[in-house]
N, C-alpha and C positions, 0 to 999 in steps of 0.2 A: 493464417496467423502464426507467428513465432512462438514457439513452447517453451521457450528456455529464457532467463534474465538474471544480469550481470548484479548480484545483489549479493555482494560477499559472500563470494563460495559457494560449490554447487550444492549443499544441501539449503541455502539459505535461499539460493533462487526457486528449488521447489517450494519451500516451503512459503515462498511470499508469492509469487506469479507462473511459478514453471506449469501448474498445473492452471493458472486464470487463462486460457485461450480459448475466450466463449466468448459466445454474444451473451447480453445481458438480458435479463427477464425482468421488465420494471413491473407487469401486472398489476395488484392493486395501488400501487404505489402512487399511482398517475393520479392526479387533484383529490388528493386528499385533503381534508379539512382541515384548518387552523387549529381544530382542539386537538388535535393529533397530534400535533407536532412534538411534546414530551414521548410518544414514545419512541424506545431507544434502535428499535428497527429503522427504521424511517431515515436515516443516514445513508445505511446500507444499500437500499433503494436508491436514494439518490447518488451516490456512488457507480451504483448499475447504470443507471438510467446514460449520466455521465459518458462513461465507457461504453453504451452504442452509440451518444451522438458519435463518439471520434470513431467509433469502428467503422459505421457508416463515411463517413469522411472517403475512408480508403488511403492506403499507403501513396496513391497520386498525390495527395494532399500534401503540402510540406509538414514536414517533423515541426517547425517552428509553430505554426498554424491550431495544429495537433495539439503541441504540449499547451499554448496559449488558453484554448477550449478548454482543456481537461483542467488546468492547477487551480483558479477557484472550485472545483470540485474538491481535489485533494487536500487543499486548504481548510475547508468546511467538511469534510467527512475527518481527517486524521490530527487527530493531537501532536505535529510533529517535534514539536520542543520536548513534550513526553518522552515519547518513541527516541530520541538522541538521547536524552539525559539516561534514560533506564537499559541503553545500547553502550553506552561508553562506561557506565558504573561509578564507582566510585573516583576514578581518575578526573569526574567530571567538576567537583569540585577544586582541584590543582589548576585546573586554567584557568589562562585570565582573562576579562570581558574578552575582548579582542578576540584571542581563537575561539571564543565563544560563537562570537556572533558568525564569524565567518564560516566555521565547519555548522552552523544550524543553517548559513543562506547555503553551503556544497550541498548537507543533507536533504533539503528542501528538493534546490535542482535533481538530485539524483531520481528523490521517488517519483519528480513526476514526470522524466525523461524516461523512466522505466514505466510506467504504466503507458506513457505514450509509443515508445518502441514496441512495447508487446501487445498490445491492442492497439494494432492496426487494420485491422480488418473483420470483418463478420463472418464465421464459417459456420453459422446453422446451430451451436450450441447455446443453452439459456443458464441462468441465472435464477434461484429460488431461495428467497426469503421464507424461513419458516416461522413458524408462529410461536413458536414454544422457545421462552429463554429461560439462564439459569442464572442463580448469585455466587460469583466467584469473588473472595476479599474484599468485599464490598460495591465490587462492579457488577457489572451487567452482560452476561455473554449472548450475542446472537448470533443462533444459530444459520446457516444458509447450505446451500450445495450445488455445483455444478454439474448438469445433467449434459454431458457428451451427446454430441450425433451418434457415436456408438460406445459402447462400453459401461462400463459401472458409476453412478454416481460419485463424484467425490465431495466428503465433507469440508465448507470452510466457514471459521467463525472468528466474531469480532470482538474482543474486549472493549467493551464500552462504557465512558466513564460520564458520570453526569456533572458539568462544568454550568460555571455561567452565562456562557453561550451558547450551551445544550448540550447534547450526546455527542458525542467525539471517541475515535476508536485510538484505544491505544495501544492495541496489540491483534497480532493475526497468528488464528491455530489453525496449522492444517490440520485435516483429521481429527478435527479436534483435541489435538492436545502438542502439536508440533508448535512452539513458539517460534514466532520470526524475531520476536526482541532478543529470545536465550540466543539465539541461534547468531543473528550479528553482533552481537556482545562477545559471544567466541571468536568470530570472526574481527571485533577492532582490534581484541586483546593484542595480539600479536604489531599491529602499527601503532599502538599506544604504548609499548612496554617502555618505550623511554622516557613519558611521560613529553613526548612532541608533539600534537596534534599535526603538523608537517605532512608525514605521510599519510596520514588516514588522508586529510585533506587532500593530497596526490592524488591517492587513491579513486576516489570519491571523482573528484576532477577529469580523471582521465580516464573512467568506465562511463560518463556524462556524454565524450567527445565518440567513445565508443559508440553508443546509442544512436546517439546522433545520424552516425555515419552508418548505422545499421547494423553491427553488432550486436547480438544479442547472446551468443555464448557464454 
């Protein structure tokens, strides 16, 4: 499996998938009950679960195939209209519908052309939901962590916000406290400063085509 992903700069790639090259540990997660479904783990889970069917798949598998499986996953675990608005900042108001809509369907593409290039395959690592959350500004943090075939676990956890259509993550801490929103917010600043969405859109576009073709640097 690929260690590294094209997600605005390399500390944005750790911090969002560099370090996700596991297989998923769905454990209790599997038929859980209907009255469960408020709590705010249980995305998570299904997010896991997600990412072994496609790991299992295998990189034999077309990338098209791949991303098609995984995006109602991404769809349904990540608030992405959030994650863009609270990524681009305050600029986000200066645009107008139009580049709106188009850099939210790039952003879309992007996360789950990146989830789909980097979990490509299954190398023996899991996936752990823990039990224990905490209240950060109102949200919901869950925590989790990847336990390597060899090495030191790492922490990773999800901001998760309660919506009308349930829990929805709107942010990822590695180590718990490295944000992936702080972190590509620094990273649009710079394709945003003319107030063009153009290049981020570029951007965005031709790290997609990258993926694709099996980049993952």
């Amino acid at each position: 499996m690929r260690r590294s992903l094209a997600y605005g700069g390399t500390l944005g790639r750790r911090a969002l998938l560099g370090t996700f090259a596991a297989g998923a540990w769905i454990g209790p997660w599997v038929g859980r009950s209907r009255a469960q479904t408020g709590d705010a783990r249980q995305p998570i889970g299904t997010l896991y679960a997600g990412l072994q069917t496609v790991m299992r798949m295998g990189p034999s598998a077309p990338f098209q195939q791949r991303f098609d499986r995984l995006a109602p996953v991404i769809d349904q675990v990540f608030d992405l209209d959030t994650i863009l608005r609270s990524s681009v900042g305050l600029r986000w108001s200066a645009l107008d519908e139009a580049a709106r809509q188009t850099l939210s369907a790039v952003f879309r593409g992007f996360t789950i052309a990146s989830y789909t290039a980097n979990f490509d395959s299954d190398s023996g690592e899991k996936f752990e939901v823990l039990p224990q959350t905490r209240a950060v500004a109102g949200d919901t943090v869950v925590e989790s962590r990847l336990l390597p075939a060899h090495g030191d676990p790492v922490r990773i956890d999800y901001v998760m916000r309660g919506e009308p259509m349930g829990w929805r993550a709107v942010d990822v801490l590695l180590d718990g406290t490295i944000s992936r929103v702080a972190v590509q917010r620094s990273d649009f600043r710079s394709l945003l400063a003319g107030g063009n969405p153009a290049p981020l859109i570029a951007s965005l576009r031709n790290k997609v085509a990258r993926l694709e073709a099996g980049d993952t640097g």
